[in-house]
C-alpha positions as CSV (number, residue, x, y, z in Angstrom):
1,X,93.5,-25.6,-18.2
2,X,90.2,-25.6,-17.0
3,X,89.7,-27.4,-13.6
4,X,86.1,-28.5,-11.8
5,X,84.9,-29.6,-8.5
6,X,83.9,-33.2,-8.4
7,X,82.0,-33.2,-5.4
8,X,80.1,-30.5,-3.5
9,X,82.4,-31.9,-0.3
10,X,85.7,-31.1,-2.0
11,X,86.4,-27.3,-1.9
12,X,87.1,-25.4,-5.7
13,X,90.2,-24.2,-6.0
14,X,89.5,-22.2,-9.2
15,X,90.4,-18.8,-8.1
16,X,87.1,-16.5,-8.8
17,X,87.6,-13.2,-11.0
18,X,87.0,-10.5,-8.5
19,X,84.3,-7.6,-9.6
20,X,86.0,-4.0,-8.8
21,X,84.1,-2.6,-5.9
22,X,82.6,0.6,-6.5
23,X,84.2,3.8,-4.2
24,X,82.4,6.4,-3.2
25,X,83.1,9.9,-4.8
26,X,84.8,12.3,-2.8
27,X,83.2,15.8,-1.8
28,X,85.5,17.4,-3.8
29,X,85.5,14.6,-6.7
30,X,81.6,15.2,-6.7
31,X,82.0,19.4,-6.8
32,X,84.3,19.3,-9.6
33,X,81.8,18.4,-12.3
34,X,79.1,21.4,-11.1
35,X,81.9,23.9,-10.1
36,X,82.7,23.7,-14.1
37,X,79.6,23.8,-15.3
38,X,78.4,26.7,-13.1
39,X,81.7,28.8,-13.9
40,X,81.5,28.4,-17.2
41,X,78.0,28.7,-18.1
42,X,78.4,32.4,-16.3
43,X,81.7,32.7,-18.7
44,X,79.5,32.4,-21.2
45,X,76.5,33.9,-20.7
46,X,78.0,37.2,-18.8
47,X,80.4,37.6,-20.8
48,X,80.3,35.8,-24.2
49,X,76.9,36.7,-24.8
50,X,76.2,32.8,-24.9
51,X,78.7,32.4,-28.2
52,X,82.0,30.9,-26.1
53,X,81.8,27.4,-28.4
54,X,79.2,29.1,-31.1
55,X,75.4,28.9,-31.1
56,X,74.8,25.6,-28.8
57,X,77.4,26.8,-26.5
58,X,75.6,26.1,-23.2
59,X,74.3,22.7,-24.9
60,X,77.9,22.2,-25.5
61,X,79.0,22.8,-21.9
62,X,76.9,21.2,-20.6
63,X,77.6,17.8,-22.3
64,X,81.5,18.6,-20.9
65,X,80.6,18.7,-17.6
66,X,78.5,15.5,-18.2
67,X,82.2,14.0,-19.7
68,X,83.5,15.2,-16.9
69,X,81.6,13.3,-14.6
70,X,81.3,10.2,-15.9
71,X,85.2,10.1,-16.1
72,X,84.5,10.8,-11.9
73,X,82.3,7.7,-12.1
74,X,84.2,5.3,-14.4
75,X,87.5,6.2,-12.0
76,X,85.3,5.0,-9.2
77,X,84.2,1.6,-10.5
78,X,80.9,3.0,-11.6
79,X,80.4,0.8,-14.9
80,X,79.4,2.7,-18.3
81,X,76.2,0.2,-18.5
82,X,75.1,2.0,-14.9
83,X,75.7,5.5,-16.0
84,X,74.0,4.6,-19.6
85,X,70.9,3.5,-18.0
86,X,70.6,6.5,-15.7
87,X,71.2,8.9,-18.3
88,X,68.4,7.1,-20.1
89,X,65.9,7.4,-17.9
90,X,66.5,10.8,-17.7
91,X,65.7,11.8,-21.1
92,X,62.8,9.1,-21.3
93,X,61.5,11.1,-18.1
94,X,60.9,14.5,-20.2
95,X,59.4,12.9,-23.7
96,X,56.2,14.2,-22.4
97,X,57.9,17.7,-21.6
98,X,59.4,17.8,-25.0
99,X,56.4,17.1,-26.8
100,X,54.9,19.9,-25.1
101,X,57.8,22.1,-26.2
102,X,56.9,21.0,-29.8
103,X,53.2,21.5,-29.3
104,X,53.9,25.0,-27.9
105,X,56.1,25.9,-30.9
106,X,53.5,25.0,-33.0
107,X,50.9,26.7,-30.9
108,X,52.9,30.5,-31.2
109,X,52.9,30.1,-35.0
110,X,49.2,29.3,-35.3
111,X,48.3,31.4,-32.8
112,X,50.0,34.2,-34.5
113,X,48.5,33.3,-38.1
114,X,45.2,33.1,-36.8
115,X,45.3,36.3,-35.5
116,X,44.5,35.3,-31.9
117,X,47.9,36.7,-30.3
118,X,47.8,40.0,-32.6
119,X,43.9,40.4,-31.3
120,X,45.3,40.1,-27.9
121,X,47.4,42.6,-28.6
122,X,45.1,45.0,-30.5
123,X,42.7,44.6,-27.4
124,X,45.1,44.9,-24.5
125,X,46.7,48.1,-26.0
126,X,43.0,49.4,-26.1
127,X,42.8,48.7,-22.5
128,X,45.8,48.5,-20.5
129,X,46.9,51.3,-19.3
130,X,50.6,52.0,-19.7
131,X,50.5,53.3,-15.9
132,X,49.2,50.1,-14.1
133,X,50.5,48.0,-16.8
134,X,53.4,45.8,-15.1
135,X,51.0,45.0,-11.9
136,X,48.5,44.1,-14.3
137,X,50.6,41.6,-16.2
138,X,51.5,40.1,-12.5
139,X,47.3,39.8,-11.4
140,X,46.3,38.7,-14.9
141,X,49.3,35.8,-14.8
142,X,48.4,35.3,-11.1
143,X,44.8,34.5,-12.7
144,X,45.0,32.4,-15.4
145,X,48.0,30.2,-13.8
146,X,45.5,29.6,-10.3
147,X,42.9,28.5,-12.9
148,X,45.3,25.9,-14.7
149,X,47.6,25.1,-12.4
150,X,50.3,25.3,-14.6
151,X,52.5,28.2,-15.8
152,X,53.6,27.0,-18.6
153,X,49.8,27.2,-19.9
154,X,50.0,30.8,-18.3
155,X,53.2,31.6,-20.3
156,X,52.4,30.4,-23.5
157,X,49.1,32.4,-23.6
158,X,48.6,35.8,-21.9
159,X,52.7,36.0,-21.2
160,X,53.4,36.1,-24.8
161,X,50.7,38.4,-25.8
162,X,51.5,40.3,-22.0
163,X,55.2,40.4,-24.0
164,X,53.9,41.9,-27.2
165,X,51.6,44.3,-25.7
166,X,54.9,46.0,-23.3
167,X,57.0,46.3,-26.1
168,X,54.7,48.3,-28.0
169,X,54.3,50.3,-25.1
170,X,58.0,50.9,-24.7
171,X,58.1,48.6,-21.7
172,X,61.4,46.5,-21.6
173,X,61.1,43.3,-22.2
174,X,62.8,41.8,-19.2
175,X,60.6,43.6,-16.8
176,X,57.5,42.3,-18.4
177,X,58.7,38.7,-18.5
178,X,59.7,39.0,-14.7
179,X,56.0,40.4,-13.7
180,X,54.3,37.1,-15.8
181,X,56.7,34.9,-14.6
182,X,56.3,36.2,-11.2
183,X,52.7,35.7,-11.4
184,X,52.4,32.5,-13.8
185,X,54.4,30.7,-10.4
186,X,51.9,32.2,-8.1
187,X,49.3,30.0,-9.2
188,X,51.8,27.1,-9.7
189,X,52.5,27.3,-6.0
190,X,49.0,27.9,-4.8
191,X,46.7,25.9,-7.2
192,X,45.4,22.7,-6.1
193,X,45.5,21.5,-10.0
194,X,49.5,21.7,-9.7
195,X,51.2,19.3,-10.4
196,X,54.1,20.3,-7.8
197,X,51.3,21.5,-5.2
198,X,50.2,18.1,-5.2
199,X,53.5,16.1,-5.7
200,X,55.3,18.7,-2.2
201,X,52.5,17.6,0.1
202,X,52.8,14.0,-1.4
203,X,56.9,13.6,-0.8
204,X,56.7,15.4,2.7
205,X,53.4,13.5,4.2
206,X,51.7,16.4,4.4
207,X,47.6,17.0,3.2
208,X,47.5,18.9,0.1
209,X,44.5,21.7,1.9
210,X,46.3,21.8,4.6
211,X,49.8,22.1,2.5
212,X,47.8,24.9,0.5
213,X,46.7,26.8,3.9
214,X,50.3,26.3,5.5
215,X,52.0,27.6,2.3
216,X,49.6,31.0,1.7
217,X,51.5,32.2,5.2
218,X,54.4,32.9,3.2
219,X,52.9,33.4,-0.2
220,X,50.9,36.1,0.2
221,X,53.1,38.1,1.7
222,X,55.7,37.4,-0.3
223,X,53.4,38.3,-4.1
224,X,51.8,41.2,-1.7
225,X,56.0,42.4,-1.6
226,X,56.0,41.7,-5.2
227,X,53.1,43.6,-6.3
228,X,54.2,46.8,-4.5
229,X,57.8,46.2,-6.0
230,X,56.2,46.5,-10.0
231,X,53.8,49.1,-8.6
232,X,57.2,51.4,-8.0
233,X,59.0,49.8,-10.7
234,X,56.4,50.7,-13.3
235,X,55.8,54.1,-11.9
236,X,59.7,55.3,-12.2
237,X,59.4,53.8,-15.9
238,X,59.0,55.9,-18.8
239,X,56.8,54.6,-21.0
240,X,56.6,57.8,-23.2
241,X,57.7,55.5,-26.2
242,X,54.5,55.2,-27.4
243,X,52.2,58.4,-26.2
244,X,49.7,57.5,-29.0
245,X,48.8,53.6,-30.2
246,X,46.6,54.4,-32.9
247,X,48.8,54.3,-35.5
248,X,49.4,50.5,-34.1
249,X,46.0,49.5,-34.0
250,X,45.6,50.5,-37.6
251,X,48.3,48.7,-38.8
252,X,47.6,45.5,-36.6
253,X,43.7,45.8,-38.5
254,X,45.5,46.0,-41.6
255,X,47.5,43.1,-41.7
256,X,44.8,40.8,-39.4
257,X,41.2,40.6,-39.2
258,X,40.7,41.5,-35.6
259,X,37.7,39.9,-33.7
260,X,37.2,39.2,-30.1
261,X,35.4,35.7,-31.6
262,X,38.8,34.4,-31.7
263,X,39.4,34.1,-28.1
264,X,36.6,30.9,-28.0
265,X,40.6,29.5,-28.4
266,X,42.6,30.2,-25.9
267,X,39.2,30.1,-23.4
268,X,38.7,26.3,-25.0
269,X,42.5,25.4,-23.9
270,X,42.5,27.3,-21.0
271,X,39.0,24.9,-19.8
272,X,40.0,21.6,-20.9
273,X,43.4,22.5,-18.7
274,X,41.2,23.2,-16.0
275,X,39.4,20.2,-16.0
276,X,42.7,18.3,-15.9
277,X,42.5,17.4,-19.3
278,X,46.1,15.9,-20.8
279,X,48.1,19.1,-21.7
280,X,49.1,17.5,-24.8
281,X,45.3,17.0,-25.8
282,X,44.5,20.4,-24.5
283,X,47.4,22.1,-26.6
284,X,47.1,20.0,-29.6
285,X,43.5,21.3,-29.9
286,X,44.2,24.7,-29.5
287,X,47.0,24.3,-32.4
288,X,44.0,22.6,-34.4
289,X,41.3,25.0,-33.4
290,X,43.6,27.6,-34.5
291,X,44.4,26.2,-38.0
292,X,40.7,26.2,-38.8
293,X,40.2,29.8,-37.4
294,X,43.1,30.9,-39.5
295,X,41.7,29.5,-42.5
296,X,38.7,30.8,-42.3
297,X,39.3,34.5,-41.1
298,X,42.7,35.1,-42.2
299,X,43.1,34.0,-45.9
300,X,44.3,37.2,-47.1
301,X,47.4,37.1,-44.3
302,X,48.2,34.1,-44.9
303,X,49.3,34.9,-48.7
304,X,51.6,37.1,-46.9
305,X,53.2,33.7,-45.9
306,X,52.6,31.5,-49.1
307,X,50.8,31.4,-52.2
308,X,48.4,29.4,-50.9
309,X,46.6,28.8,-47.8
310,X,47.0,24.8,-46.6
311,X,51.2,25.9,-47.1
312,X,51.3,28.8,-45.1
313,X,49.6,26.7,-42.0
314,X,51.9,24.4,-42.6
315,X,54.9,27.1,-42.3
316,X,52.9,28.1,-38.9
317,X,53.2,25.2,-37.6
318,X,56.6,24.0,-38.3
319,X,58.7,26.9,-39.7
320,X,59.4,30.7,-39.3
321,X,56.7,33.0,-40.1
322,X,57.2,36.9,-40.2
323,X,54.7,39.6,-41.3
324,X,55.5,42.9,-42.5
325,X,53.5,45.8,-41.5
326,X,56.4,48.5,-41.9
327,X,56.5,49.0,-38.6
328,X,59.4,47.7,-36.3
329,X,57.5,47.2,-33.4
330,X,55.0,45.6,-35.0
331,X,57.5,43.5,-37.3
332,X,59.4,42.0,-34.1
333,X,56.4,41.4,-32.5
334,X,54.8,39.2,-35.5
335,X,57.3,36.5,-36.0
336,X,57.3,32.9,-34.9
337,X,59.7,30.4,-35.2
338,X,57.0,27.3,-34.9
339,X,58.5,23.9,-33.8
340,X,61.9,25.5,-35.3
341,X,62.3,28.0,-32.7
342,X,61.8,25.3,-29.8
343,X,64.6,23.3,-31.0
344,X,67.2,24.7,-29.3
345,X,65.3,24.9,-26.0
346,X,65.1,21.0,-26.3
347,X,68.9,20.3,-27.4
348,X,69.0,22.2,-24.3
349,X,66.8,20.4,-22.4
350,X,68.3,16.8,-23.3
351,X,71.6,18.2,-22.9
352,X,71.0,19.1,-19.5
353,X,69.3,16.0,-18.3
354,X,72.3,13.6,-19.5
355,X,74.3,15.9,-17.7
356,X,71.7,15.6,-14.2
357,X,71.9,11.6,-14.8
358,X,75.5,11.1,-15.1
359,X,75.5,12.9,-11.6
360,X,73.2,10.6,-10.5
361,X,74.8,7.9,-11.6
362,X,78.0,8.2,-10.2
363,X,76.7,9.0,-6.5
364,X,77.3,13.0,-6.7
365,X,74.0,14.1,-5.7
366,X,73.5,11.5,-2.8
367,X,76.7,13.0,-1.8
368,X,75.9,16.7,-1.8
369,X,72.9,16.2,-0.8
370,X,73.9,14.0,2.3
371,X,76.6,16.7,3.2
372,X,73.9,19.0,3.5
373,X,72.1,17.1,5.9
374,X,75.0,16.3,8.1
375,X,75.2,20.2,8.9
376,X,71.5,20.6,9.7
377,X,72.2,20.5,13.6
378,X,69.5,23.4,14.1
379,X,66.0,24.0,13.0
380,X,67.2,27.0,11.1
381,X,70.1,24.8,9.8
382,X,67.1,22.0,8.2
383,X,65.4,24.3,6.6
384,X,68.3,26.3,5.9
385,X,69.8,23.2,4.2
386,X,66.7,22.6,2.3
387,X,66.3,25.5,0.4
388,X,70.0,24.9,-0.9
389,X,69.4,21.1,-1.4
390,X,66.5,22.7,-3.5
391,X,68.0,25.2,-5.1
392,X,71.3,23.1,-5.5
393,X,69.1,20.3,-7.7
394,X,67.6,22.8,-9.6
395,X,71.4,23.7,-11.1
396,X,73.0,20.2,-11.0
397,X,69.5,17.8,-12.1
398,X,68.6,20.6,-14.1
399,X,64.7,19.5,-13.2
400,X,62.1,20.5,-10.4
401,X,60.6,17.6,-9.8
402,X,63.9,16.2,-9.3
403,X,64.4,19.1,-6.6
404,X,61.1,18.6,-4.9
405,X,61.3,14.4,-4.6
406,X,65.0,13.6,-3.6
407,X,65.1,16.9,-1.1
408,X,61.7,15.6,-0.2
409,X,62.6,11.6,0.7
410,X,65.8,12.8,2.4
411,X,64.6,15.6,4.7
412,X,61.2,14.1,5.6
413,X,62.9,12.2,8.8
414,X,65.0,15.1,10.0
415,X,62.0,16.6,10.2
416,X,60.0,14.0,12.0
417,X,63.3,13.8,14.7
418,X,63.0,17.9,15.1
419,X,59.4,17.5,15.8
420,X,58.4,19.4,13.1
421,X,54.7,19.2,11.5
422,X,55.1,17.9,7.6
423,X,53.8,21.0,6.1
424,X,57.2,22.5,6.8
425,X,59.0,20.5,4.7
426,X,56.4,20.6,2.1
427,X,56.0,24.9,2.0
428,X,59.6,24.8,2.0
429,X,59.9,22.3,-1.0
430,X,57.4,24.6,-2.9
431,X,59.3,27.8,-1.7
432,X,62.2,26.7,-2.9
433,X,61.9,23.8,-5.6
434,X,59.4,25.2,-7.6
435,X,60.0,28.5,-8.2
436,X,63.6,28.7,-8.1
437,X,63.5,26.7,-11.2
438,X,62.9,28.9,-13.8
439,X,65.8,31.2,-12.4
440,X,68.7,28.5,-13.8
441,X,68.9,28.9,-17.6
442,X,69.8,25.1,-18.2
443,X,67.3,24.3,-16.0
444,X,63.6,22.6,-18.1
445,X,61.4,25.6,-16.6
446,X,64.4,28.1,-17.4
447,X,65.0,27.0,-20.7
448,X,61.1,26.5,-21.2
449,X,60.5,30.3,-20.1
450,X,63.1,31.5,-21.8
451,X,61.7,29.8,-25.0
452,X,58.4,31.0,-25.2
453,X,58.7,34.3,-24.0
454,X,61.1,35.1,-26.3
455,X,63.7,36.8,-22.8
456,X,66.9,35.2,-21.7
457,X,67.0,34.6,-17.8
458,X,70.1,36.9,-17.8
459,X,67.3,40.0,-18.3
460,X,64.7,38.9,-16.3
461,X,66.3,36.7,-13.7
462,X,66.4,40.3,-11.5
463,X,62.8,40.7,-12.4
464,X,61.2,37.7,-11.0
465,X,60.7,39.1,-7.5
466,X,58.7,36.4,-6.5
467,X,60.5,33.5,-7.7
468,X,64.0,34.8,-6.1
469,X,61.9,36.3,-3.1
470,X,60.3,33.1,-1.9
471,X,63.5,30.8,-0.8
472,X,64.3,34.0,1.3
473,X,60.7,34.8,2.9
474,X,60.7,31.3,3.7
475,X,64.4,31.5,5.4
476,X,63.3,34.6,7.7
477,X,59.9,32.9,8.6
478,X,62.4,30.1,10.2
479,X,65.0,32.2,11.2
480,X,62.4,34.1,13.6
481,X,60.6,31.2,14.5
482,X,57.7,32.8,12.3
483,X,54.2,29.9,12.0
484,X,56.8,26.7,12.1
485,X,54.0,24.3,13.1
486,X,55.0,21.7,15.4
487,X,54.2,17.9,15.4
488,X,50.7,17.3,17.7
489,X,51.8,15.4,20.9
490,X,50.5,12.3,20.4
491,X,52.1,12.3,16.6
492,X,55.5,13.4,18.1
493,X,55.8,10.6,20.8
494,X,55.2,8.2,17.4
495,X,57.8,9.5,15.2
496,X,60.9,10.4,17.6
């Protein structure tokens, strides 16, 4: 029986359906879900050589731990049409990412094809000396990513040729990988045409020049540290593998025509990055630039592929390509998977940020990351809590912008209250947001390195001194009172 008021004087006695208020998680209830992802994942990649659940096992895992919390959530009163919608705007937040992943497949296969990566190769065994060769592969990184701004650029250019040229010189692969990693995030720390050296100093209300000055305190000594590190590293290496590299260079001649002419394409992409250009414009020409240099100076390898030309680009671009020189070195080295080999980096991807937005969703990360602050009594204990907030949302968000904004917006007043100059906050966002990144596998940057360069983060998680090296430089510079800038006077009496 339904029953209405009459009159707005007359009170309604139809009892009102009441909505399930929404508990907050637990610290323990909010662990749960990362403590098995984080155990596991090591399970699996230590031990299982990353086959626990078959070939998508950390994809796999992670989507459990995403079940897991969401079951957290649902228990709470957190509705599935919440949870749905932050999921989704997660994904929808790395379409761009993604079709750079795609783009970058397809720019390995060309650029292989084309012969640009195997002149890269031919040329850089001519010149780089197997003695100095890991502290070149840092300074050339360091280079090209200060000029871009953006180590992904840096990695999917001189890293993978950096990459070929150390295996054929007997180098292991994990070392290498750690020296152009270590420099590619150089230059994404220092680079005003960043996108995180812009977005630190943006979050933390800090000016990007002065962000940039504040942040070179602990950079430079920390890629300085770095650079001496590969010096002795590649000095105690023996690279005897390869004592002669002719025989290479003749075989590289005979399966490509080799011509420093076809480095107009990665200087093209390398510019238009420069000048801020889209990187999807910027990559998407150098995949075209290189499909028309491959037609034209590379017919005869590409019927190595298919029996006829327009195919075999086609396989670059989308497909596994492989050429056989009778070599091994050489054979390894000359192999792409295109768009196909990227797939799995982006299952990964996705998998990990349904994972990051269920955690939102359900109030896990405002909680972990609140705890944090609670414990920050000290000026040691901020900073000391920001570098784990940091590193913390690199594992559990699985992103590094996620790690530089929400640490970023929650810090930024605890700052203020210690008196404490915004460039602080911003160096220590940078120190420990951005490069930390690409040392989680499930992480975007991880996965994204990891991809490209053709090197798990298992073998050359050790190796990127810098990256690992920064968060602690960073700590010490606090922990001694070390250039921690203090709010000016009049500034000070505003904000406390």
């Amino acid at each position: 029986m339904v029953i209405s008021c009459i009159t707005d004087s007359v009170p309604c006695m139809i009892p009102k359906v009441k909505t399930p208020l929404k508990k907050e998680l637990t610290i323990i209830e909010a662990v749960i879900p990362v403590l098995f992802l984080t155990v596991t994942l090591f399970w699996n990649i230590t031990f299982k050589n990353g086959e626990l659940l078959g070939s998508y096992s950390n994809q796999i895992i992670l989507l459990i731990a995403a079940a897991i919390a969401i079951s957290m959530g649902i228990y709470r009163k957190v509705t599935s049409k919440e949870i749905a919608l932050e999921v989704w705007q997660n994904i929808k937040s790395i379409g761009i990412p993604i079709l750079i992943l795609l783009l970058v497949g397809a720019l390995s296969g060309t650029w292989l094809v084309s012969g640009i990566i195997p002149s890269m190769v031919y040329y850089g065994l001519k010149i780089l000396d197997p003695t100095i060769f890991l502290p070149a592969c840092l300074i050339i990184s360091a280079i090209i990513s200060v000029a871009t701004g953006s180590s992904w650029t840096t990695s999917a250019t001189v890293g993978i040729a950096l990459i070929g040229i150390g295996e054929t010189l007997g180098m292991p692969t994990g070392i290498v990988a750690g020296a152009v990693i270590s420099g590619a995030y150089f230059g994404d720390k220092m680079s005003p045409l960043s996108d995180t050296t812009n977005l630190a100093p943006a979050m933390a209300g800090a000016d990007l020049f002065t962000h940039i000055k504040y942040m070179s305190l602990t950079t430079i000594p920390t890629i300085g540290i770095t650079l001496v590190v590969f010096c002795i590293i590649n000095y105690n290496i023996d690279s005897a593998g390869i004592t002669d590299v002719s025989l290479l260079l003749i075989k590289i001649k005979q399966t490509f025509y080799i011509t420093p002419f076809l480095f107009i394409v990665p200087a093209v992409v390398i510019v238009l990055i420069f000048f801020k250009t889209k990187p999807l414009f910027a990559l998407g020409t150098g995949v075209v630039l290189a499909l028309i240099v491959a037609y034209i100076f590379q017919k005869n390898s590409l019927l190595h592929i298919s029996h006829s030309a327009p195919n075999a680009l086609f396989t670059a671009v989308f497909s596994d390509v492989a050429f056989n020189t009778n070599n091994d070195i050489l054979d390894n080295l000359f192999s792409s998977g295109g768009v196909k080999g990227m797939l799995s980096t982006i299952y990964l991807i996705i998998a990990a940020m349904i994972f990051g937005g269920a955690m939102d969703a359900i109030g896990a990360l405002s909680k972990l990351t609140k705890l944090l602050l609670e414990v920050a009594t000290s000026v040691f204990g901020l900073f000391a809590s920001t570098v784990l907030s940091c590193l913390g949302l690199n594992i559990i968000a699985s992103d590094q912008y996620l790690a530089i904004v929400i640490p970023g917006k929650m810090f930024k007043k605890a700052y203020e209250d210690k008196g404490l100059a915004p460039e602080n906050l911003s160096r220590t966002l940078e120190d420990s947001g951005t490069v930390t990144s690409v040392l989680i596998p499930w992480n975007t940057c991880g996965a994204y390195q990891a991809g490209v360069l053709g090197v798990n983060v298992s073998d050359y998680f050790v190796y990127a001194i810098f990256n690992w090296l920064s968060p602690l430089t960073t700590l010490l510079y606090a922990a001694l009172n070390i250039k921690i800038k203090q709010l000016a006077a009049d500034t000070k009496g505003k904000t406390i």
